[in-house]
N, CA and C atoms as an extended XYZ file, in Angstrom:
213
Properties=species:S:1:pos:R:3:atomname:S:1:resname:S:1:resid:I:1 pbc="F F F"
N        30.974       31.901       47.727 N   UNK     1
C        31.852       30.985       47.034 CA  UNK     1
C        31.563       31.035       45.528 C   UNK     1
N        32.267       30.802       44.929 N   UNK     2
C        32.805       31.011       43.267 CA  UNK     2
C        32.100       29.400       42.428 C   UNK     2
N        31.363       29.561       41.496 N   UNK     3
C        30.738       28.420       40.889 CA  UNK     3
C        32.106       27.090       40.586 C   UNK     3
N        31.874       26.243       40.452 N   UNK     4
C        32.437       25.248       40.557 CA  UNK     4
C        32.311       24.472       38.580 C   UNK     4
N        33.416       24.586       38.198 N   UNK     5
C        33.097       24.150       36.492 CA  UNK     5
C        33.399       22.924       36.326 C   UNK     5
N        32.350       22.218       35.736 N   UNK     6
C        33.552       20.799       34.956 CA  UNK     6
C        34.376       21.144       33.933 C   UNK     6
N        35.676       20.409       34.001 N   UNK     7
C        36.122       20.117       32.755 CA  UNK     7
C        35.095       20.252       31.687 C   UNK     7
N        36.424       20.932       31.064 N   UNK     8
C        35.310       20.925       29.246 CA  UNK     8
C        35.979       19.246       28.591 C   UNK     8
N        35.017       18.439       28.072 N   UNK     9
C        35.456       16.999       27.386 CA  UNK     9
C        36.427       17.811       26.215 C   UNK     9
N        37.300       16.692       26.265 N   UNK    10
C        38.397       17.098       24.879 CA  UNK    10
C        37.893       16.830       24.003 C   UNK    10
N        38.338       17.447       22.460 N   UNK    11
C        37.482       16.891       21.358 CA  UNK    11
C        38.215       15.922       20.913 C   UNK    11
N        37.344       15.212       20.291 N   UNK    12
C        37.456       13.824       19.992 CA  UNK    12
C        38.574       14.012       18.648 C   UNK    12
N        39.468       13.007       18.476 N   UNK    13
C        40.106       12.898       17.451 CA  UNK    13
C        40.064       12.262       16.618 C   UNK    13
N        39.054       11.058       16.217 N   UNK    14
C        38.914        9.843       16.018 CA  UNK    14
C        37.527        9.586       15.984 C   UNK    14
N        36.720        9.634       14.898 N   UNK    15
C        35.135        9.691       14.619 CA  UNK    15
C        34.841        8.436       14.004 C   UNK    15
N        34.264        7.903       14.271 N   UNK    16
C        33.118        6.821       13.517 CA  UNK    16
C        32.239        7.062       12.159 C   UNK    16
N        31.788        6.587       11.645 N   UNK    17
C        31.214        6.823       10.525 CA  UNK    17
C        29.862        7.740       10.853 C   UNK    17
N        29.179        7.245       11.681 N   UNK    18
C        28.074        7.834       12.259 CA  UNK    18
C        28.423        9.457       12.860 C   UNK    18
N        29.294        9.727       13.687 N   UNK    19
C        29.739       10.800       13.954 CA  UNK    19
C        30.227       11.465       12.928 C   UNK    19
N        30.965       11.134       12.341 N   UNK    20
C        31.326       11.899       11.071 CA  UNK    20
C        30.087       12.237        9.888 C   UNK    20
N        29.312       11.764        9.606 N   UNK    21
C        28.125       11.900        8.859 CA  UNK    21
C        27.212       12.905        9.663 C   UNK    21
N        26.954       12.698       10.630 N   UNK    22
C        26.462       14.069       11.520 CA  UNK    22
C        26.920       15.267       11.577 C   UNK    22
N        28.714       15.269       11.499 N   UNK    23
C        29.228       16.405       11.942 CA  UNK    23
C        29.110       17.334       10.461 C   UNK    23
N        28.990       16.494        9.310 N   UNK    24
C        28.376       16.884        7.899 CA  UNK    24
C        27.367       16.968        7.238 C   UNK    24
N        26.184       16.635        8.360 N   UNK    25
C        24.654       16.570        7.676 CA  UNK    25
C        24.470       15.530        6.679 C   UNK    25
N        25.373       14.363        6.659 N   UNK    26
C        25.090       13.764        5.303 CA  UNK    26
C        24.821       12.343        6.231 C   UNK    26
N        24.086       11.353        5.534 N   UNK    27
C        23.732       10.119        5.530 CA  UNK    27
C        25.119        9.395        5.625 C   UNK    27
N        25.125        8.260        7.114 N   UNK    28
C        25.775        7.316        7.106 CA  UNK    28
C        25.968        6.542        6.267 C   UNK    28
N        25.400        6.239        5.228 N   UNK    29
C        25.817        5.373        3.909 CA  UNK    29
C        26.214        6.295        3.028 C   UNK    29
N        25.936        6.993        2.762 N   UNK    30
C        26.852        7.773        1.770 CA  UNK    30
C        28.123        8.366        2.281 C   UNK    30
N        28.548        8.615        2.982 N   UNK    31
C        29.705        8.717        3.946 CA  UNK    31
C        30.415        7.521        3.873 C   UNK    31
N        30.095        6.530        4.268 N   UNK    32
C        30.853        5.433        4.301 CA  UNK    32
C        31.082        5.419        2.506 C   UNK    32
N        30.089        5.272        1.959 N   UNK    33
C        30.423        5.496        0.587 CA  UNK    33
C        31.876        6.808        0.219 C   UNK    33
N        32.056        7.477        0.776 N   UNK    34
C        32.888        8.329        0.617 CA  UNK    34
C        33.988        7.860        1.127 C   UNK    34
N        33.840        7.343        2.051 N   UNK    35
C        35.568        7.025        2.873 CA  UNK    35
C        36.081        5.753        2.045 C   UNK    35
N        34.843        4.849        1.846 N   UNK    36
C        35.102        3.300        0.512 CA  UNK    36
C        35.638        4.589       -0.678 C   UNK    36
N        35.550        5.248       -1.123 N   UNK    37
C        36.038        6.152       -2.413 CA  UNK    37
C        37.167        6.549       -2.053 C   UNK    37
N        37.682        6.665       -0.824 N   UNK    38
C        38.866        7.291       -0.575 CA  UNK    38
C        38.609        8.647       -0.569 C   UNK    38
N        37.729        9.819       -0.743 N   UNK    39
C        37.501       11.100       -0.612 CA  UNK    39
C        37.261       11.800        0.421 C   UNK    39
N        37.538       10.709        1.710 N   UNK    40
C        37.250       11.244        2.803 CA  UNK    40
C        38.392       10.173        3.780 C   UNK    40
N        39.493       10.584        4.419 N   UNK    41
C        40.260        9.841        4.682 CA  UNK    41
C        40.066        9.051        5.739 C   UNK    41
N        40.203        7.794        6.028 N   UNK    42
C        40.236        7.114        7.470 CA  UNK    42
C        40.950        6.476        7.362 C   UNK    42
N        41.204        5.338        8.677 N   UNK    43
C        41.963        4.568        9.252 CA  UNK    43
C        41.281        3.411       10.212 C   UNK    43
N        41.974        2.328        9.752 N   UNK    44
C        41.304        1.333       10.580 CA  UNK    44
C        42.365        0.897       11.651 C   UNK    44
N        41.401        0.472       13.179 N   UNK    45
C        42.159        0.617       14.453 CA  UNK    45
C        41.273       -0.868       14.804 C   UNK    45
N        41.950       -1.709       15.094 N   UNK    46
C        41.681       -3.241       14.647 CA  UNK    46
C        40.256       -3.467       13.780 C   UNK    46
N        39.322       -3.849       14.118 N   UNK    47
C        38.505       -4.226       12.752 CA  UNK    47
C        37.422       -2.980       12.551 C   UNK    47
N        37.727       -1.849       13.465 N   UNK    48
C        36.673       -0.649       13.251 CA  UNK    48
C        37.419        0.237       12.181 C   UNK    48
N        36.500        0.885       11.412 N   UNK    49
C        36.793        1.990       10.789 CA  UNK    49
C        36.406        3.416       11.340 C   UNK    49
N        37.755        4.224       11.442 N   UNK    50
C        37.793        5.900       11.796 CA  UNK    50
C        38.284        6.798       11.131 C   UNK    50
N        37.559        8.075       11.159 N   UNK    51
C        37.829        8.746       10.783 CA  UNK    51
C        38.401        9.935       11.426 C   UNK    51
N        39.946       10.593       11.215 N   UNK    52
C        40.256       11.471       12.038 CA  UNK    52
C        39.603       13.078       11.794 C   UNK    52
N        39.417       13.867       12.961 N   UNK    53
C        38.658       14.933       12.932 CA  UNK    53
C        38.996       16.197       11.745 C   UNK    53
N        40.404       15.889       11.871 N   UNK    54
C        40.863       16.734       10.568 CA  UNK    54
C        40.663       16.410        9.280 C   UNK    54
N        40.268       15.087        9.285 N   UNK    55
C        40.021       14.919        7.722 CA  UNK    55
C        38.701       14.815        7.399 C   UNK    55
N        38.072       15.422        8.083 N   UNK    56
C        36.454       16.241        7.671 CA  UNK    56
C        36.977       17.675        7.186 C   UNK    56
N        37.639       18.593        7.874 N   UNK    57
C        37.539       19.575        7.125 CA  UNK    57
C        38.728       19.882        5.835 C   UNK    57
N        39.550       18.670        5.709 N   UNK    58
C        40.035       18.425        4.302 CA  UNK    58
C        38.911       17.847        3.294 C   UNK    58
N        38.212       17.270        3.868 N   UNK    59
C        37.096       17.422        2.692 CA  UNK    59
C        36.315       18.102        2.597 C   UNK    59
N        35.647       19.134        3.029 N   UNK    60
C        34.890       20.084        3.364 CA  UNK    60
C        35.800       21.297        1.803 C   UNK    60
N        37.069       21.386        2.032 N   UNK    61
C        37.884       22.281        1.508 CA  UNK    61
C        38.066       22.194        0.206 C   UNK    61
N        38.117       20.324        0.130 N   UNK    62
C        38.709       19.621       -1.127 CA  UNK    62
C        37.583       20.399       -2.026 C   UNK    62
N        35.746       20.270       -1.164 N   UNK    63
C        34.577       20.288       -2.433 CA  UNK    63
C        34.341       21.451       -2.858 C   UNK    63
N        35.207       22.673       -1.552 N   UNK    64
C        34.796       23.960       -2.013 CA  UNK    64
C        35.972       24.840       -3.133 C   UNK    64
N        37.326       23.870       -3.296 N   UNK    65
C        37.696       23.985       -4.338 CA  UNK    65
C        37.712       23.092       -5.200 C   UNK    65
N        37.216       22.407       -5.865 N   UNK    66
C        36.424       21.846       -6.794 CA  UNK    66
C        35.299       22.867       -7.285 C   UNK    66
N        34.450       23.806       -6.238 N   UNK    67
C        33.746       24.629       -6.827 CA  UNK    67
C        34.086       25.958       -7.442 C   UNK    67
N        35.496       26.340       -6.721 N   UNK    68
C        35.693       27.591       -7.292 CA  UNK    68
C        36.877       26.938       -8.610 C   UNK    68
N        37.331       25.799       -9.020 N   UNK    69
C        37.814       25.605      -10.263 CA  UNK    69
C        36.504       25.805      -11.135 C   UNK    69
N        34.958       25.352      -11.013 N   UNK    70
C        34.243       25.323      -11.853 CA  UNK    70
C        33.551       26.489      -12.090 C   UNK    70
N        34.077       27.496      -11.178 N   UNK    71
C        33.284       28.575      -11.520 CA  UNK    71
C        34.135       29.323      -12.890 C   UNK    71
């Protein structure tokens, strides 16, 4: 008989501050500091704040052109 797989979990669409600071190596307060700046986009879904998965790598993009204007 043939191995038996789980489901692969879907990826998440909708990150927390904590998750999102992980998925970037950066500190939960400075992150939140970023999304309070508006440089990192979220959305609030009654009194929590989220962040959607795509708008990590719009910022990821935003800083790496910011670097090639300064080069």
């Amino acid at each position: 008989m043939g191995r038996q797989t789980t489901p692969a979990k879907p990826a998440k669409v909708l990150l927390t501050i904590e998750e999102a600071a992980a998925m970037l190596s950066l500190g939960r307060t400075f992150t939140y500091d970023l999304v309070m700046r508006n440089q990192i986009m979220s959305v609030k879904v009654g009194r929590k704040r989220r962040i959607p998965a795509f708008a990590l790598q719009a910022f990821v993009a935003q800083c790496v052109a910011n670097l090639e204007e300064g080069a």
